[in-house]
C-alpha positions in Angstrom: 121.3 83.2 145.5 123.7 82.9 142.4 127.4 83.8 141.8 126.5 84.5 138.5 123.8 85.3 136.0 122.7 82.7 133.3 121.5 83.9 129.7 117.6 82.6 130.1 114.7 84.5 130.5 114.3 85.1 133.9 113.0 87.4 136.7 116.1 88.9 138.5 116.4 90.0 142.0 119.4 92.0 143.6 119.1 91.1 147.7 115.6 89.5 147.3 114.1 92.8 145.8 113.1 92.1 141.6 114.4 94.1 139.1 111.9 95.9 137.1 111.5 97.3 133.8 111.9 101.3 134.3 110.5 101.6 131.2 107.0 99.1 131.4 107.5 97.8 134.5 107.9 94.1 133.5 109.9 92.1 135.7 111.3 89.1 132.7 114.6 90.1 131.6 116.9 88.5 129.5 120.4 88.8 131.4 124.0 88.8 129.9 127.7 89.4 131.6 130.1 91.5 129.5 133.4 91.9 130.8 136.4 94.5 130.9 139.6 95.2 131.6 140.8 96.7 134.4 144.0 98.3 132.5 144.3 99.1 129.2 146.6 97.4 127.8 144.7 94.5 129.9 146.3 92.8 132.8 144.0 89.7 133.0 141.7 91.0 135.8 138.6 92.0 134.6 135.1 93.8 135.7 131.8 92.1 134.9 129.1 94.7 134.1 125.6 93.1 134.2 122.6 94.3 131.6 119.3 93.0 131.6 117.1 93.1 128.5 113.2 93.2 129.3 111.4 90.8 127.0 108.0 93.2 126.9 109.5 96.8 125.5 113.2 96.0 124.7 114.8 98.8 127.5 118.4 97.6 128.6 119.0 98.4 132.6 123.0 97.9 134.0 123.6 96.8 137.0 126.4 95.8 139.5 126.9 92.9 141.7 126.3 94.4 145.2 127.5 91.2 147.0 130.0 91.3 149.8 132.2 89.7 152.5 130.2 90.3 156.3 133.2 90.2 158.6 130.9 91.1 161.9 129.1 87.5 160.8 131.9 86.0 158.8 129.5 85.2 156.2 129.9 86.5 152.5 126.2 88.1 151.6 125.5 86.7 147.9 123.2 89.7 146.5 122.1 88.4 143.0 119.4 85.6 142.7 117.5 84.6 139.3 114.0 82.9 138.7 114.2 81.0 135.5 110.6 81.5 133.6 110.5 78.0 132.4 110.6 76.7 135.7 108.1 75.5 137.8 107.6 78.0 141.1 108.5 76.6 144.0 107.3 77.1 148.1 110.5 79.6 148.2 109.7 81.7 145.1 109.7 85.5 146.0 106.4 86.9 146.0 106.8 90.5 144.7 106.2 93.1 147.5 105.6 96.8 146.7 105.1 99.2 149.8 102.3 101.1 150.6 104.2 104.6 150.0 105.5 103.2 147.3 102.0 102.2 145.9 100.8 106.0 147.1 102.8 107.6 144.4 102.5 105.1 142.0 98.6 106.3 142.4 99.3 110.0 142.1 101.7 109.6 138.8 98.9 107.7 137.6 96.5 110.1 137.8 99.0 113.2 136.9 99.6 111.1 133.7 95.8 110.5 133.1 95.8 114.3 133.5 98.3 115.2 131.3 96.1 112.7 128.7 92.8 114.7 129.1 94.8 117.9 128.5 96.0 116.5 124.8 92.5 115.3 124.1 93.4 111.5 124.5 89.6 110.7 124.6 88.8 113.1 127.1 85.5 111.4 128.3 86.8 108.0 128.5 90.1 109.4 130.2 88.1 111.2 132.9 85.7 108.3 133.5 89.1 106.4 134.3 90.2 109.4 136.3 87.0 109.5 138.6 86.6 105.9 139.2 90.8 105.0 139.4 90.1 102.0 138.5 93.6 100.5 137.8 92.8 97.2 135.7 90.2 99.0 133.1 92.9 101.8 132.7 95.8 98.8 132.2 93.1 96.8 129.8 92.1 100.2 127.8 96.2 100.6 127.1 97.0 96.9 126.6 93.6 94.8 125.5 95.5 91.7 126.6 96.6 92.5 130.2 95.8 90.1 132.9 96.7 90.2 136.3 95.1 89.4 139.9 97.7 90.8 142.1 96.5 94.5 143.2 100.2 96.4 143.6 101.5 94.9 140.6 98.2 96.3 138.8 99.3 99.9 140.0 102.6 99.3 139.4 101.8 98.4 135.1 99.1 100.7 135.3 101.3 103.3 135.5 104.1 101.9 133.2 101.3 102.0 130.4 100.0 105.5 130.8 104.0 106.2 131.0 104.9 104.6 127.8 101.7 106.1 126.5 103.0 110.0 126.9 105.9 108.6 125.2 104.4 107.5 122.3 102.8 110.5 121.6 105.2 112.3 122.1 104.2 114.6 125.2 106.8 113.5 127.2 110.1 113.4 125.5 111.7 110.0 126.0 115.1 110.3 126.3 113.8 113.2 129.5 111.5 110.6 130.8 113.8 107.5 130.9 116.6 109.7 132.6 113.8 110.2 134.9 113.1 106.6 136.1 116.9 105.8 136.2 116.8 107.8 139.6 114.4 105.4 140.9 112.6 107.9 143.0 109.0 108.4 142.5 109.8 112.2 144.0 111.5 113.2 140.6 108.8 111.4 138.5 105.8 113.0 140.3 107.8 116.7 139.8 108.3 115.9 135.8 104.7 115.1 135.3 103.8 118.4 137.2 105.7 120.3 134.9 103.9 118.9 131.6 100.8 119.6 133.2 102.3 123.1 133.7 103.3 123.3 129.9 
């Protein structure tokens, strides 16, 4: 656990949970501290904001520092920790974890979005062969010809950041709607917004 955030690519984690991209669902962010006053004029006592910057699609998350002072243990509970990408993993690294309900509606955004694709005539064959055989990798390598990854969850997870970003850049789902969306980070209000395009 840190006290503070260093400048560096990194993957970031608030209480041993990463931060991910809401946007592509990358997890390598560059982090930086900005700082303000509480008062205006300033008294000398400042808040630090945090903002990550994901090095795959460029979308900025904010963040606080949820650490705090445990009286019932007398212990104080550091809450931010940070992975630098140019070092070398060690026994303790974290091992992204995604559970299974979690991965459950990851899988039905995925196919409401391949859906949504078929409807626009997004290569209608090819998008229902991917939609009958949910094959998560083939859909990730038809968006993104240079995708690798061996890790099943964190397939679904990208799988679906793709097919997201995707409807964005076609403009069937309007981005500034869609990124509002993820902020809430709640699969329940995703899964409702892809309904309604359906519906449109």
């Amino acid at each position: 656990m840190v006290d503070h955030l260093v400048s560096e690519e990194s993957r970031l984690y608030i209480f041993k949970k990463p931060i991910l991209c809401h946007i592509c669902s990358h997890d390598i962010f560059i982090p930086i501290e900005t700082f303000t006053d509480v008062e205006k004029p300033g008294i000398q006592v400042t808040f630090v904001h945090n903002t990550a910057i994901c090095q795959q699609c460029g979308f900025v998350i904010q963040f606080g520092d949820p650490s705090y002072y445990d009286n019932e243990n007398d212990i104080y509970r550091w809450a931010l920790d940070q992975q630098f990408i140019n070092e070398q993993p060690t026994p303790e690294a974290h091992e992204p974890f995604i559970d299974a309900d979690t991965i459950a509606k990851y899988e039905r955004c995925i196919h409401l979005s391949l859906q949504i694709l078929i409807q626009h005539d997004e290569s209608p064959q090819t998008m229902l062969n991917l939609y009958d055989n949910a094959e998560y990798l083939a859909i990730a390598n038809y968006f993104d010809a240079s995708y690798e990854q061996t890790n099943s969850q964190l397939i679904t997870r990208d799988c679906l950041g793709l097919l997201l970003r995707k409807l964005m850049d076609k403009n069937i789902a309007d981005s500034d709607e869609l990124i509002k969306v993820l902020q809430h980070d709640d699969n329940m209000h995703l899964e409702s917004f892809l309904k309604a395009l359906i519906m449109k």
